[in-house]
MIGUVEX-883288 format. One record per residue (C-alpha): x, z, y. Coordinates in steps of 0.02 Angstrom, whole numbers, plus 50000, padded with zeros to 5 digits. Layout:
MIGUVEX-883288
XZY;...
END
This chain:
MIGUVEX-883288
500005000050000;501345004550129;502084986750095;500524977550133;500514990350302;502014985050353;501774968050322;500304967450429;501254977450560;502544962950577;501364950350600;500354960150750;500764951350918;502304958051008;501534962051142;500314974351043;501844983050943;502714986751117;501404994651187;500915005251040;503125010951040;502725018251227;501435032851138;502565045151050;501775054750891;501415070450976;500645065051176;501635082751223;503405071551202;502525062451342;502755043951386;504335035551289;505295028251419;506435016551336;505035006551261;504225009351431;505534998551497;505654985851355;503824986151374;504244981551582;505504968551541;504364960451433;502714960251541;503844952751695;504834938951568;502954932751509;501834936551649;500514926251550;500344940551422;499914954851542;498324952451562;498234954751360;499374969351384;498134978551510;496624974451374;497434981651228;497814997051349;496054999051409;495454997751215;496695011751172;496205021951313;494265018751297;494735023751112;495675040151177;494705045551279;493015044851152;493855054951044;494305067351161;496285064551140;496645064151320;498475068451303;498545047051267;497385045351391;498615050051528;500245041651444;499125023451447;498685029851640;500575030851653;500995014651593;499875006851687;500375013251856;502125008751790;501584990851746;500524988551895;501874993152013;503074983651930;502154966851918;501634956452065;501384940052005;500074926952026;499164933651856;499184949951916;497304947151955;496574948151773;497544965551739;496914972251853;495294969751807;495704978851663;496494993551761;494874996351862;493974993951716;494865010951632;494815019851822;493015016951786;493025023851632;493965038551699;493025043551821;491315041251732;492045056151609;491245075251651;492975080351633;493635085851818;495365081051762;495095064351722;494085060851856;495515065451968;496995058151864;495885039951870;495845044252072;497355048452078;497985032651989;496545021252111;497505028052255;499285020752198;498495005052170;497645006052350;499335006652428;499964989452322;499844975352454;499374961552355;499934943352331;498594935152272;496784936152340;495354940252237;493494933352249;492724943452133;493274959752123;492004974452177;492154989552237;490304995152274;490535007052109;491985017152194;491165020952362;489745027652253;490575036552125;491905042852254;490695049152395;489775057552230;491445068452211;491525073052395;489845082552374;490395090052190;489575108352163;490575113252042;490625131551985;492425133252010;492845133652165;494855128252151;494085113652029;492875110152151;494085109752305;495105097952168;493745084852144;493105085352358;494865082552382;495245067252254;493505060352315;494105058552478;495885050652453;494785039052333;493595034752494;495265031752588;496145021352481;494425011352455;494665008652649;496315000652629;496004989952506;494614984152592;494634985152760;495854971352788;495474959852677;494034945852718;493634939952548;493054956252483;491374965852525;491334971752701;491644988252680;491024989852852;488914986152796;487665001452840;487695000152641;489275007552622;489565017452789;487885026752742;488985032852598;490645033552642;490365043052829;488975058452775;490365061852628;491765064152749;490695074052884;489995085252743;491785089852693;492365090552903;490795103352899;491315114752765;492825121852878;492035137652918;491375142152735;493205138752695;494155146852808;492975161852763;493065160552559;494635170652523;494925162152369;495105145952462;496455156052567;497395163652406;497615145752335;497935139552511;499515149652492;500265146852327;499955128452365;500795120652533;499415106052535;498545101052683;496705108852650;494965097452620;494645096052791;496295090852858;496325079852726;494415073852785;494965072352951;496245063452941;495515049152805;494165049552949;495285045953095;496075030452996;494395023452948;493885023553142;495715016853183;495445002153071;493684997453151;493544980853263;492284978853391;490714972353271;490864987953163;490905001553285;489045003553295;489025003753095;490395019953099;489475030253222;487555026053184;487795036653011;488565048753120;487115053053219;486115052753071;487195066552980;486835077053156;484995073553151;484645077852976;485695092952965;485155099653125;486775100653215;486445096753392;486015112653448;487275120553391;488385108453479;490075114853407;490195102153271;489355087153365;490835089953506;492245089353394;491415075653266;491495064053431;492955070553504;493845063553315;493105045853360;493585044853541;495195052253508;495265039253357;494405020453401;495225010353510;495125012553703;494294997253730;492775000853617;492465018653693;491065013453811;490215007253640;489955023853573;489295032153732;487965016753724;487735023753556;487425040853608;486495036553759;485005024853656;485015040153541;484755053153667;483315040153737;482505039453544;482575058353555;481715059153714;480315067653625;481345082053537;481715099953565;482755105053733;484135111453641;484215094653532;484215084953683;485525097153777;486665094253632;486725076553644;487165076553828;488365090453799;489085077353674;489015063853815;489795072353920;491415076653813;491445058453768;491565052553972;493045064753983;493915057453845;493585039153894;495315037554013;495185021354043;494215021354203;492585012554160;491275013854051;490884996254013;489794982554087;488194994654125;488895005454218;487185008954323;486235007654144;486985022654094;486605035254242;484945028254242;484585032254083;485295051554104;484365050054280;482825044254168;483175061254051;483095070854195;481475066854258;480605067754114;481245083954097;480505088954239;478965081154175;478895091354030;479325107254118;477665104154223;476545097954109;477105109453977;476965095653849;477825083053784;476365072753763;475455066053928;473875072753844;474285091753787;473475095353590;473515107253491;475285098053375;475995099053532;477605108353546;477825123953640;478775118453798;480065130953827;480655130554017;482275141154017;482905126453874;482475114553987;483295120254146;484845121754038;484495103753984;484405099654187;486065107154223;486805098354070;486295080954122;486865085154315;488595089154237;488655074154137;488185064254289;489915071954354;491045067754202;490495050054199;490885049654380;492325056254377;492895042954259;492365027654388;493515018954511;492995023254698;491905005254718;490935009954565;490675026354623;490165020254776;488685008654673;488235023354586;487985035254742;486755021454800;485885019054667;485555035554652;484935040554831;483785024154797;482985036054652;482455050154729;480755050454791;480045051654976;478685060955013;477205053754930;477855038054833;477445048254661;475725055454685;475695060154513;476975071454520;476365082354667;477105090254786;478075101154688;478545087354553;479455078454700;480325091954752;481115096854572;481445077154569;482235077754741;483435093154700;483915086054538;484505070154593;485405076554760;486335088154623;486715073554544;487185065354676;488525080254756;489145079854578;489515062554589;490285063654765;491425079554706;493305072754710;492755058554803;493895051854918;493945036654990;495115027255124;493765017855205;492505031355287;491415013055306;491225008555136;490945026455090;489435029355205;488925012655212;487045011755319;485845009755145;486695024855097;486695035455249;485015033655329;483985040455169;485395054355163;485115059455315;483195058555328;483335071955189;484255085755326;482415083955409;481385090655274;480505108755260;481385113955110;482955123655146;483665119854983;483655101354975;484475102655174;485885111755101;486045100054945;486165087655069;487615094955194;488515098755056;488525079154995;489115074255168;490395088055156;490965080255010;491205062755061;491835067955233;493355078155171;494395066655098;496205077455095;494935092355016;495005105955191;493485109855160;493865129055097;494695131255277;493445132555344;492495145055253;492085157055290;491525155355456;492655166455579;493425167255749;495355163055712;496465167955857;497765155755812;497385141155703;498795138155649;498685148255504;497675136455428;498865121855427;497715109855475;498705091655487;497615079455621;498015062955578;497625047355692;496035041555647;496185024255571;495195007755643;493635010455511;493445029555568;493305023355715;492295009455699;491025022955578;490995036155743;490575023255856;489215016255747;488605032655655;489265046355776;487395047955874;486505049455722;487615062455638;487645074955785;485625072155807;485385077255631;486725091755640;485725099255811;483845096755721;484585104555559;485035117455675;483055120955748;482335121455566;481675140155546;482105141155356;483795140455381;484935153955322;486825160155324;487285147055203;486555132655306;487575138555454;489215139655371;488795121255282;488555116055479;490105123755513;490895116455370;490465098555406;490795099955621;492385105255569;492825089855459;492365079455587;493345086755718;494855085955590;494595069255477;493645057555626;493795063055788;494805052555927;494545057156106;492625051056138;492235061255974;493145079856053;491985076256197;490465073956120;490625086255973;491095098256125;489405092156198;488455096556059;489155112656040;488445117256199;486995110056172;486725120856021;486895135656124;485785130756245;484645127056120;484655145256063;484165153056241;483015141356258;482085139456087;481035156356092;480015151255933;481475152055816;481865167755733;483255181455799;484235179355653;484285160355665;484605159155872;486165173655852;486925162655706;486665146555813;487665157455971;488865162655819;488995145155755;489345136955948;490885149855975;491655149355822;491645127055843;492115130556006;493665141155973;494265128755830;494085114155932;494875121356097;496325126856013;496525105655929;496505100556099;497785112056161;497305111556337;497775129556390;496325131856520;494965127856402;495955138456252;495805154456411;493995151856441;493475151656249;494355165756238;493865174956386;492045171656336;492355179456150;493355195156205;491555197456304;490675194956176;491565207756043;491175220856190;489445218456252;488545207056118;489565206055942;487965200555854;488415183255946;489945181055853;489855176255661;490935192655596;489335201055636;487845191755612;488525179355487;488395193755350;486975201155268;486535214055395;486345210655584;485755217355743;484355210655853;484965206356043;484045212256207;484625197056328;486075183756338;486735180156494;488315179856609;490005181256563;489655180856352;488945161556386;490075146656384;489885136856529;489975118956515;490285114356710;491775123156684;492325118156541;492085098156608;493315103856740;494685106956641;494705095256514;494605082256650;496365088856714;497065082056521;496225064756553;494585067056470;492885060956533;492375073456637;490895062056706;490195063456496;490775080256480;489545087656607;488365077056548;487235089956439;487055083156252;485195077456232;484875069956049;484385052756030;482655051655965;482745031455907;484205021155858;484055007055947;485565008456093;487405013155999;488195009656169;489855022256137;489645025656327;487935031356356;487655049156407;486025054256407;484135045056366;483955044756535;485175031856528;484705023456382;482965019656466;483445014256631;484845004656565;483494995056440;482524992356600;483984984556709;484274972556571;482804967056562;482404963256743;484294954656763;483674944156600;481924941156670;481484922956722;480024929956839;481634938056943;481394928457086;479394934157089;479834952257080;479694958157251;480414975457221;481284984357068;480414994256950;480325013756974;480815025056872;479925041056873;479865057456760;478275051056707;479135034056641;480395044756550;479215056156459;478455041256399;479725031856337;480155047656254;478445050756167;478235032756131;479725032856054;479405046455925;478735037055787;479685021455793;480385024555644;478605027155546;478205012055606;479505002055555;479615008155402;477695005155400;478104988755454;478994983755318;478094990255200;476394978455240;477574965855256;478374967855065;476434969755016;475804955455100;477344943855013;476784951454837;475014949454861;474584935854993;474194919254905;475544905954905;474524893555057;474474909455189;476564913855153;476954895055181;475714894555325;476434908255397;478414903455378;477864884955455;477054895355609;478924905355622;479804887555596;478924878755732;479094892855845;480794891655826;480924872455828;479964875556007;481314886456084;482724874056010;482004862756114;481944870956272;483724876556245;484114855656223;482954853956358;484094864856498;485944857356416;485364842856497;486264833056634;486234819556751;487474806256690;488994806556814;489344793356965;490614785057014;490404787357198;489984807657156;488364804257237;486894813557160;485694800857185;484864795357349;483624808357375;482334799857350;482324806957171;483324810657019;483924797656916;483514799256727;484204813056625;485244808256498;485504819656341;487444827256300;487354819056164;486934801556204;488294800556333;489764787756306;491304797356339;492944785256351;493934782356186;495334792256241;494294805656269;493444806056098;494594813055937;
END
């Protein structure tokens, strides 16, 4: 019998005896390494025969490992990894066919060990770059199989650290062997991500439990290997590393998922860091991607708790501060309206107390504490993303903005206290986008569309939105940030100690005062007569004069700030109905301007009366000066007069020794009530009327008629004041029937209506051809013989000699 064995023996394939010489009687002995290498030789020499050589070793394992003899079952692992490193030929293709075929097997087996050893061996043939391109090879078992081993629950928890572990290097090296190559299976589908992402985030999740199991901590020591998680975070990190544009949305989407399903955006913790791992780890380029992502989720949660909704914007908001590169994509404006968007329907739901515009009993309970929290975390976001913007963009975002919030009565709906909260939420968001700002060109930074509805807010009732509003222009205004040198509000007896560096204004702060300058002081003296005002309001006032005086003031803009300092103190003797409190800060607020700005012009005269004037005042009336009534407590006054005033005659007289205008310095400041005349050398309405007037009459054709010029009386100049009053309403009303008449009006009245403005202006052309016209000239330099005029010719028809035409 053992003749006929060995008989047969010699006549099995050679192929088949070398790879049975490799497994040594007893599998302890281990792999035989000198037929190993004859084995080697012989596989490279006939590449044709190893894809036999891989079948026969799959049979023997698939054998092996059926019969429970898994001592063989990792020598044939062995020789494989051997063989497959080894060989790279074109062939290479059909053994490996086989080798995934027994990694299959492998990992299909309940033992944990040879579910990692078959891992273990995937992995090594992940890292082989390979030749030879496949068409058919798949890999959808893996992913499954692998992202089944991430979630493993088995009892032992080493074993089951073990298999979460070799699922995830598996998940990895399905990555690389994938993620490059075109001709396989995207790896990058929903089909696979929906896999492959949950297993890693599941694993990135179980830090805590970890770091709290002291098991996990005993084995960390005895073993120096990086732990699940780092091991999870950092197969997660290369996945996102390796993603183009097309398959960003694919990586995160089952990222937001994980959140939603688990819960995990209230806690916020995990959400921040899961996103701080992609932003850290796509490239810059794609970043604005994944806040586009996060901002069309937040809108599909619009619906959901507070807290859920405060996480994602939380989550937003760590993303803009991560995103360095200074824009945010295309949409810029798309994304602050839709956290703008967030924010008012927050507001919404805080009034209503429903999420639902008809309440019912499924409704959820609206919680209004969450949602305020939600308000400030959208306001903040609003910052970080501005923060991240170039100045022009930042400039489009400030105006869009202020063209959000709401005037008084454009949302009945909302009521008068739903505008309001809509109103203070976006002028939040709006000083959080101006924070930092600083711009070169005072122009472009308070451009006109931005600056009238700014300022129209300073006029309102509520005290709070007037504050949000002076501390916006604050913002923009102080440019080299000064602005904390001037607070608190104090009598300084030598500036200097504040270090304040007055540059030369540039052309555009010029060209802004002389276009903008009126309106700004008007708003600054009226913000001053509101009765709601309190300490805070005075020191913003103080605040932003100061600025002025430091960042935009040239020689017309001393005098007239110095104007309107007086003013403001003559406006507290003389406006009885304001409160005690408000007319001693306004006295408080005129001394303290008045010692800053004396002491910038350095004229020593001026710097002596200021001074004289407050020394009087710390004696007789301290409750005029804001150490005293700038505070919490203060004293009502009897009667201001005399020596504790500042007197403006005076004051006119010496400035005009340092070549200032003393004719517009003792000119008392009077507030424009219209727009109309920005003459930089007006000095009072007074002048503005009468000046309107003596145009007029100069440009009047009926001059010659006019037997005597008009009057003008007191009478005139009240009216022109109270007629003057609600210009503004009615242009603004103007404009509005105007837009309504162009959306409504049928198409024959519009073009009737243009063709009317056309042929009035066709008739004026005419008269203006009508006066160019000249008698042709003659030779003699007669005009004609008196009889009459000869016939006008037009300019145009003349014949001018060719030398004279070019």
């Amino acid at each position: 019998v053992s003749g006929v064995c060995g008989c047969c023996g010699a006549l099995r394939p050679r192929y088949k005896r070398l790879v049975d010489n490799i497994f040594p009687e007893d599998p302890e002995d281990g792999l035989v390494k000198a037929n190993m290498e004859k084995l080697t030789f012989y596989a490279l020499s006939a590449p044709e025969k190893l894809d036999r050589i891989g079948a026969y070793l799959s049979e023997r394992l698939s054998r092996d490992v059926a019969r429970h003899r898994y001592g063989y079952v990792c020598i044939a692992m062995e020789a494989l990894d051997q063989l497959l490193m080894a060989c790279h030929c074109q062939s290479i293709n059909l053994f490996v066919e086989s080798f995934l075929t027994m990694v299959r097997k492998l990992l299909e087996a309940d033992k944990p060990n040879l579910q990692i050893l078959g891992t273990n061996s995937f992995v090594k043939f992940a890292n082989i770059e390979e030749d030879t391109a496949s068409y058919h090879r798949s890999y959808d078992f893996f992913v499954s199989r692998f992202s089944e081993m991430c979630h493993s629950s088995y009892e032992d928890p080493d074993i089951r650290t073990k298999i979460r572990m070799a699922g995830i290097r598996g998940l990895q090296g399905v990555v690389r062997k994938t993620v490059n190559d075109e001709l396989q299976a995207n790896i990058w589908d929903p089909q696979h991500m929906d896999k492959i992402v949950p297993s890693l985030l599941f694993n990135l999740q179980q830090e805590e439990g970890i770091e709290r199991s002291e098991t996990h901590l005993h084995a960390q020591t005895e073993k120096e290997k990086e732990s699940p998680v780092e091991l999870t975070e950092r197969c997660f990190r290369e996945l996102l590393g390796r993603a183009a544009y097309d398959n960003i949305k694919n990586a995160v989407k089952p990222v937001l998922m994980h959140l939603d399903n688990h819960s995990l955006w209230e806690s916020k913790t995990f959400a921040v860091r899961c996103f701080k791992i992609i932003m850290y780890s796509i490239q810059s380029q794609h970043s604005h991607l994944v806040i586009q992502q996060l901002l069309g989720h937040l809108d599909a949660n619009s619906k959901n708790s507070a807290r859920v909704r405060a996480g994602i914007v939380e989550v937003i908001s760590e993303a803009a501060v991560i995103e360095a590169s200074g824009s945010i994509g295309p949409t810029v404006l798309e994304v602050f309206n839709t956290l703008l968007k967030q924010l008012r329907l927050s507001v919404d739901y805080e009034l209503t107390g429903s999420y639902d515009s008809f309440a019912n009993m499924g409704s959820k309970v609206i919680k209004v504490h969450e949602e305020r929290q939600l308000q400030e975390a959208v306001i903040k976001t609003i910052g970080s993303f501005a923060n991240t913007l170039p100045t022009y963009q930042r400039s489009e975002v400030m105006l869009f903005i202020i063209g959000k919030i709401p005037v008084p009565g454009m949302y009945p709906a909302l009521g008068v206290e739903g505008s309001r909260m809509i109103q203070i939420m976006l002028l939040k968001s709006l000083l959080q986008v101006t924070a930092g700002f600083q711009s070169t060109n005072i122009l472009t930074a308070l451009p006109t569309s931005f600056l009238d509805p700014l300022l129209s807010f300073t006029l309102m009732e509520d005290a709070e939105i007037r504050l949000l509003v002076l501390d916006i222009l604050i913002s923009i205004i102080d440019r080299h940030d000064k602005r904390h040198k001037f607070s608190p509000v104090r009598i300084i007896s030598d500036i200097s100690v504040l270090k304040l560096k007055v540059d030369k204004c540039s052309r555009q702060d010029n060209l802004f005062m002389k276009k903008h300058s009126q309106r700004l002081y008007r708003h600054i003296y009226l913000a001053c007569k509101e009765e709601s005002s309190i300490q805070r309001h005075f020191e913003s006032l103080y605040t932003l004069l100061g600025l002025i005086c430091v960042e935009l003031a040239n020689e017309d803009v001393v005098v007239d700030l110095i104007r309107l300092a007086l003013a403001l103190q003559d406006l507290a003797l003389t406006e009885e109905a304001l409160p005690v409190y408000n007319r001693c800060a306004i006295h408080a607020l005129s001394a303290a301007y008045l010692n800053l700005i004396s002491q910038l012009t350095t004229v020593p005269t001026f710097c002596q009366h200021v001074h004289e004037v407050i020394e009087s005042r710390k004696k007789l009336v301290p409750f005029l000066l804001p150490e005293d009534v700038l505070v919490e407590s203060s004293k009502i006054p009897e009667k201001v007069e005399g020596e504790v005033l500042f007197v403006q005659a005076k004051i006119a007289e010496m400035l005009g020794g340092s070549g200032y205008n003393t004719e517009r310095l003792a000119t008392p400041y009077i507030p424009q009530i219209t727009d109309e005349d920005r003459l930089s050398k007006r000095k009072s309405i007074g002048d503005t009327v009468s000046l309107q007037l003596e145009m007029e009459s100069r440009n009047s054709p009926e001059k010659e008629q006019r037997s005597t010029a008009e009057q003008i009386t007191f009478e005139t100049l009240k009216q022109a004041i109270v007629d003057s009053v609600n210009v503004e309403e009615l242009e603004r009303e103007h404009r509005r029937q105007v837009v309504e008449r162009f959306q409504t009006a049928p198409f024959e009245e519009i073009a009737a209506h243009c063709g009317a403005r056309a042929s009035l202006l066709q008739s004026k052309l005419n008269q203006i051809f009508e006066i160019t016209i000249r008698p042709p000239p003659s030779p003699s330099g007669s005009v004609g013989n008196g009889h009459g005029r000869s016939r006008s010719v037009p300019v145009y028809e003349m014949k001018f000699p060719d030398l004279c035409v070019y």
